[in-house]
N, C-alpha and C positions, 0 to 999 in steps of 0.2 A: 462183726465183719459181715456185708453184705454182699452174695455174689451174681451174679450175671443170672436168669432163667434158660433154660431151653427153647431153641426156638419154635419146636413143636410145641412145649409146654405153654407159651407165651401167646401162641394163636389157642389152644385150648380154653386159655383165662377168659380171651375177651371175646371170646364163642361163649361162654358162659355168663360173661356180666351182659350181654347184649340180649341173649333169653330172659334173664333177669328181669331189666329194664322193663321188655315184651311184655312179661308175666305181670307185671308192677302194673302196664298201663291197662292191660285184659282186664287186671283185679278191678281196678278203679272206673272201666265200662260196666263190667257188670255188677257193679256197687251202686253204680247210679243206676240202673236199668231195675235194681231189686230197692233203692229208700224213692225211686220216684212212685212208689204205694202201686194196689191195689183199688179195684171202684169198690165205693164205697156203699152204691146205689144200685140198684137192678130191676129195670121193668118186666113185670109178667103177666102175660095175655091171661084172664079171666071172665067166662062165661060175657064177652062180647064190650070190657073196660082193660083197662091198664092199668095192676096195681106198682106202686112202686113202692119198693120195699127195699131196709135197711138191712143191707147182706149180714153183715155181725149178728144183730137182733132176731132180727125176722120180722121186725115190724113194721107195719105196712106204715107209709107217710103221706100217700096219697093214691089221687086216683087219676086217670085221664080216659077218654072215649077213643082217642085215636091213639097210635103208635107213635105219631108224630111228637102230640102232645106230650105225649109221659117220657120220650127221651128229650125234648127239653127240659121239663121238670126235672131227669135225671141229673141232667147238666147244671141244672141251677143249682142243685144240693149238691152236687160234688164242689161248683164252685164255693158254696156257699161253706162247704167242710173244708175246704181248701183254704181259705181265708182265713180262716178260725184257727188252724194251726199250722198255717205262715208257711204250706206246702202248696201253691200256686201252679196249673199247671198250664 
């Protein structure tokens, strides 16, 4: 047998699925905001060049003479990682 809620009770429920919902969509921004990665790449000013260099490794992948050039470069290889495991951004 099923009976009637209270009507205090009944505003409390859908105060509560309504945060729910909230919490559910927050969860799902900052999911995407934490799987759209990290760079992968990072230029660093040396003795008057640009190395650029693989954050994970530490390995340098190149070089460039201006700032200009080595954050393209950067870009190319992020796109270039990007590609590679179908995380485009």
């Amino acid at each position: 047998m099923q009976t009637t809620m209270h009507q205090a009770f009944q505003e409390k429920v859908e105060g509560l699925k309504a945060l729910l919902e909230y919490s559910k969509l927050v969860k799902a921004e900052a999911m995407a905001k934490v799987s759209a990665g990290s760079p992968r790449y990072q230029a660093f000013g040396k003795a008057g060049t640009w190395d650029v260099v693989e954050i994970a490794t530490g390995a340098v992948q190149g070089f460039a003479f201006s700032y200009r050039a080595a954050i393209r470069f950067v870009d190319a290889m992020e796109a270039g990682a990007a590609s590679k495991t179908g995380t485009r951004q």
